[in-house]
C-alpha positions in Angstrom: 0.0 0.0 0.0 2.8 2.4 1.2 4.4 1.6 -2.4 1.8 2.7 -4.5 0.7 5.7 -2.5 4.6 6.7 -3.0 4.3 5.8 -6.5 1.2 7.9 -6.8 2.7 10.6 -5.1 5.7 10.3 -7.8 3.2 10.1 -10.7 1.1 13.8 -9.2 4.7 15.2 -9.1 5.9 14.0 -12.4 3.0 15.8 -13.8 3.0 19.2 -12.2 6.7 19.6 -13.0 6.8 18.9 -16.5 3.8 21.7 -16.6 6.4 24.0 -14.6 9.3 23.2 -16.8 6.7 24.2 -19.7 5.8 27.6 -18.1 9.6 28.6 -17.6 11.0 27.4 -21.0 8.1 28.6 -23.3 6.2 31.3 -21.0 3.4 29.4 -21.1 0.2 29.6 -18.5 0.0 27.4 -15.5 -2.8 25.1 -15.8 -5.1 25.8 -12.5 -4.8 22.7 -10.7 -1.2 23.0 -10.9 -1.6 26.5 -9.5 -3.9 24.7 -6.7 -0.7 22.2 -6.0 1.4 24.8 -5.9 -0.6 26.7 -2.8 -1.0 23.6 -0.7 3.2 22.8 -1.1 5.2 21.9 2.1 7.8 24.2 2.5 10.5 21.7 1.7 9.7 21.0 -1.9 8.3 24.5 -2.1 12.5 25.3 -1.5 13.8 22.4 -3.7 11.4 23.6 -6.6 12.7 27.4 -5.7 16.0 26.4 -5.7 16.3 24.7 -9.1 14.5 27.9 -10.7 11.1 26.2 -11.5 9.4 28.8 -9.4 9.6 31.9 -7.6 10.7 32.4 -4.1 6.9 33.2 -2.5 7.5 36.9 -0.2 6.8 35.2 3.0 10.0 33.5 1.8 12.1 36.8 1.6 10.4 38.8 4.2 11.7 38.6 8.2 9.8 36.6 10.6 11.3 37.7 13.5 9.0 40.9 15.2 12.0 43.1 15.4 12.4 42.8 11.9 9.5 42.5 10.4 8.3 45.8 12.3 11.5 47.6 10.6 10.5 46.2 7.2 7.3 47.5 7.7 7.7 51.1 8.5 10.6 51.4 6.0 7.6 50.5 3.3 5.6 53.0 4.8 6.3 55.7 2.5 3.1 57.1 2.3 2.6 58.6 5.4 3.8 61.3 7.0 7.0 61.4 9.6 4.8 62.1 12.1 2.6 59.7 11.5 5.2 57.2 11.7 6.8 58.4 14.8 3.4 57.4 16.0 3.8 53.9 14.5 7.4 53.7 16.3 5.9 53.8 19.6 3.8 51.3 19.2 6.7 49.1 17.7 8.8 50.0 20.9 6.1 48.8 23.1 5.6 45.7 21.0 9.2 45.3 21.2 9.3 45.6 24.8 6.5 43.1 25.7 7.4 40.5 23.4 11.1 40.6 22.6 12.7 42.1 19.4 13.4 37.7 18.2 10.1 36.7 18.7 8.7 34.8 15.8 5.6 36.2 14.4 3.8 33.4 14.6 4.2 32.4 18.2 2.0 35.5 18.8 -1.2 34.0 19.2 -4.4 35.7 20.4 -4.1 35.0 24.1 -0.8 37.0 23.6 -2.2 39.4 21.9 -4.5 40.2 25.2 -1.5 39.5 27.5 -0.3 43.1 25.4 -3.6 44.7 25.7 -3.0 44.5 29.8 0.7 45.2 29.5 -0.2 49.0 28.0 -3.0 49.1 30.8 -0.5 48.2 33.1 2.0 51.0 32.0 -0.5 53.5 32.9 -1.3 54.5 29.4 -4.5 56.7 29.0 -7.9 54.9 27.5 -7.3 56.6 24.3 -3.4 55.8 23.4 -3.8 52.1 24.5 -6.6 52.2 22.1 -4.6 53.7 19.1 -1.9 51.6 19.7 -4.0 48.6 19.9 -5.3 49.8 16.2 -1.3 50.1 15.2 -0.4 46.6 16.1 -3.2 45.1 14.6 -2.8 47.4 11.2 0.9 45.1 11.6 -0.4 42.2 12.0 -2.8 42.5 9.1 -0.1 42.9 6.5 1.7 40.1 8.3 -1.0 37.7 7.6 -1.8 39.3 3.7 2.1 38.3 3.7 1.4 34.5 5.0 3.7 35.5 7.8 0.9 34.8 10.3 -2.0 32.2 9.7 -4.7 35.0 11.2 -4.3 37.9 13.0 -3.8 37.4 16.2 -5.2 41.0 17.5 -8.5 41.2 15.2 -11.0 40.3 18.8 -8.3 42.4 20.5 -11.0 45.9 21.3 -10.9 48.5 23.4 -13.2 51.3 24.1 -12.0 54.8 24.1 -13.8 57.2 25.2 -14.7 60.1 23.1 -12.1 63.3 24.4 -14.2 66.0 25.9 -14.5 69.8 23.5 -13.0 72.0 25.9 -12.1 74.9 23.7 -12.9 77.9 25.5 -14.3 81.4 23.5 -11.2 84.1 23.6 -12.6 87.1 23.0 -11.6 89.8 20.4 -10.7 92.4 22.7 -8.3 89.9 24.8 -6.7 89.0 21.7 -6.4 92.8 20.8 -4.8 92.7 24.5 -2.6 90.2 23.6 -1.2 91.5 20.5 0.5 94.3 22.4 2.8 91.9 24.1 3.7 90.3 20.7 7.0 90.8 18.4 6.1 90.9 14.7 6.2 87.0 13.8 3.6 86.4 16.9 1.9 89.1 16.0 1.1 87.7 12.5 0.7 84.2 14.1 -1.9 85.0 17.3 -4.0 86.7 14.0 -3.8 84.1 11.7 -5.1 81.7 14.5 -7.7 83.6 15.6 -9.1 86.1 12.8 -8.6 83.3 10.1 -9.0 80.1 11.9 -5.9 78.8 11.0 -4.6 75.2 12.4 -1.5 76.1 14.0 1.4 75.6 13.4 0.6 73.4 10.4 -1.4 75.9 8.1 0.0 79.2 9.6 3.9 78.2 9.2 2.7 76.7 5.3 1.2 80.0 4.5 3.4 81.3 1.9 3.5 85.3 0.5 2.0 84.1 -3.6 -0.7 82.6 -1.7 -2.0 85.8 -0.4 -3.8 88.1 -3.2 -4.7 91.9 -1.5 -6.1 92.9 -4.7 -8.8 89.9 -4.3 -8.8 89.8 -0.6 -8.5 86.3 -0.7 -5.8 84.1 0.3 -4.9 80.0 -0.5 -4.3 78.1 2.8 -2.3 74.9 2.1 -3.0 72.3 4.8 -0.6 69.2 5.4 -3.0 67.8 7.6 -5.8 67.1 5.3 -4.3 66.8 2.2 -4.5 62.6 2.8 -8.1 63.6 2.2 -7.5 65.3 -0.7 -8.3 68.4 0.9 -4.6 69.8 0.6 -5.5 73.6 0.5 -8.7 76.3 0.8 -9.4 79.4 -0.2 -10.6 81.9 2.0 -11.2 85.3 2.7 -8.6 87.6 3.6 -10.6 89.1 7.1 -11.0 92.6 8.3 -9.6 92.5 11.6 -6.4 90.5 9.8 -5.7 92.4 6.8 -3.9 95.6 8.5 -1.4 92.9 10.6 -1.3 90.9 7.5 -0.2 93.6 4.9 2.0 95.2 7.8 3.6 91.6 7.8 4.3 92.2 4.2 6.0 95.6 4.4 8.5 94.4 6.9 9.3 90.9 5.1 12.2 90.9 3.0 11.6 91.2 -1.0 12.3 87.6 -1.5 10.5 86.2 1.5 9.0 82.8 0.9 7.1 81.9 3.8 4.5 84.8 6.1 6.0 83.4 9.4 9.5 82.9 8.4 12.8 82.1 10.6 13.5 80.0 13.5 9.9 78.1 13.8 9.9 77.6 9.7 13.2 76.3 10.1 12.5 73.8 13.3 9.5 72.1 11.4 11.7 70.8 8.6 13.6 68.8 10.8 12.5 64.9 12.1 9.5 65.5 14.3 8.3 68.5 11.7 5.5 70.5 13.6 6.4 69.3 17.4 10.2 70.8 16.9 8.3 74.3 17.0 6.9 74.0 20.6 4.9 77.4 20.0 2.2 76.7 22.6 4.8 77.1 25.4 5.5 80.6 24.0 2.0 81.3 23.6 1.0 80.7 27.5 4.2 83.0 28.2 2.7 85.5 26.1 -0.9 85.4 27.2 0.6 85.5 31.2 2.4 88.7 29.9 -0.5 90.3 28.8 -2.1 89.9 32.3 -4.7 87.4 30.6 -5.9 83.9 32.3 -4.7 81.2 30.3 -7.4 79.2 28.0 -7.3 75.7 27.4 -6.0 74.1 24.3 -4.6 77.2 23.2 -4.5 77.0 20.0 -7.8 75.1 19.2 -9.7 77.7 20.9 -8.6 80.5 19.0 -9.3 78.4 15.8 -12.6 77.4 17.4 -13.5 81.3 18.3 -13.1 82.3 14.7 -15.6 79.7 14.3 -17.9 80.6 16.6 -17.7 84.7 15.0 -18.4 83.1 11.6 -21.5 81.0 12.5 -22.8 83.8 14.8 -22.3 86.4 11.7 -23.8 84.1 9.7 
């Protein structure tokens, strides 16, 4: 019996090769229950057929199984997002690293360890909402682990946490505080208090991207570009160029040099181009030194609320 199951084993063989050695000598098309064999080889005649040419190493093949390394292929593919976005994924790759061990083979990672890492960010003190994201992270990894056939299933796909939702606490700043403000301000803050809170402008992302051929006087209209949309599709907007900013705005103008670039140029322009981009900047420190200056109480989230007052005089103004 053993003899002519080996024999039959032979014969199955015999006849998916020749249809391989087909395929590579005259290009032709696999046949699709060859293509069926080929899925359901072991991996050690999957290797012997790879490594006398008859077929292509498979990308699990050529792609690390180790967590360390896979997690560095990973984010060095990652081209399409933003550097912050993956300093964001490198946190979560630091904690994975952490828990599990940088030579821990992907596949050992099985659902009841994917838990054991849900409590091990619990148990770092980690707020609702980060454990959550990074939760999301790892099991955005382990997704293209298992599209790679690194992984049989994803180990953190049950793995949910609840967030909950961060409370609005912008507060309103009035005009007159701002006004108030101003007075305390050298030129650049000047120009970036107003384009925060007269033209709602996400700082420091839109206000240090505004550049001078964006901003038309003779329309009264400006372009904003903004990095932080423009995933969406939504990379820039046009909007109005607003009373209470125009005077600060063309006074910005007179005093920029002939061949200025940017509205808010020098040291903050400069600090976002380096690794980290808009976190090198650090303007809301400066900004709660400057509102204590003015003799003001400090609002929360201080830039959102001045983005969120402009708001608020737009919806009320109709």
């Amino acid at each position: 019996m053993a003899a002519c199951i080996a024999q039959w084993q032979a014969s199955t063989l015999k006849h998916h090769v020749e249809y391989l050695v087909a395929a590579r000598q005259k290009g032709a098309s696999l046949p699709a229950e060859t293509s069926v064999w080929l899925e359901q080889l072991d991996d050690d005649l999957r290797g012997k057929l790879t490594g006398v040419g008859l077929i292509e190493a498979r990308e699990s093949d050529q792609t690390p199984t180790t967590l360390g390394a896979f997690l560095d292929a990973y984010i060095a593919r990652r081209a399409d997002v933003k550097p912050a976005t993956v300093t964001n994924y490198r946190q979560t790759t630091a904690n994975l690293v952490a828990f599990y061990g940088c030579d821990r083979e992907l596949r050992s990672i099985t659902a009841a360890a994917a838990a054991d890492f849900l409590q091990y960010l619990v148990g770092e003190g980690l707020a609702p909402r980060t454990i959550a994201r990074r939760i999301q992270n790892a099991r955005m990894f382990m997704s293209d682990a298992a599209t790679r056939n690194l992984v049989a299933s994803n180990p953190f796909d049950r793995i949910r946490v609840k967030s909950k939702k961060k409370p609005r606490n912008h507060a309103y700043v009035p005009r007159c505080d701002i006004e108030q403000l101003l007075t305390v301000c050298d030129p650049t803050w000047q120009i970036i208090v107003a384009l925060s809170r007269y033209a709602g402008l996400r700082c420091p992302s839109e206000v240090l991207s505004l550049r001078w051929e964006m901003v038309d006087f003779g329309s009264g209209r400006m372009v904003v570009d903004s990095p932080k949309t423009e995933h969406h599709d939504q990379s820039s907007r046009t909007i109005p160029i607003f009373k209470a900013l125009r005077p600060i705005l063309e006074q910005a103008r007179r005093q920029a040099l002939p061949d200025a670039v940017y509205v808010v140029p020098g040291r903050y322009r400069d600090a976002c181009l380096k690794e980290g981009e808009w976190k090198n900047c650090n303007l809301r420190t400066q900004l709660r030194k400057l509102i204590s200056r003015a003799g003001l109480q400090p609002w929360p989230v201080a830039f959102h609320s001045l983005r969120s007052s402009c708001e608020t005089d737009l919806i009320r103004a109709g």
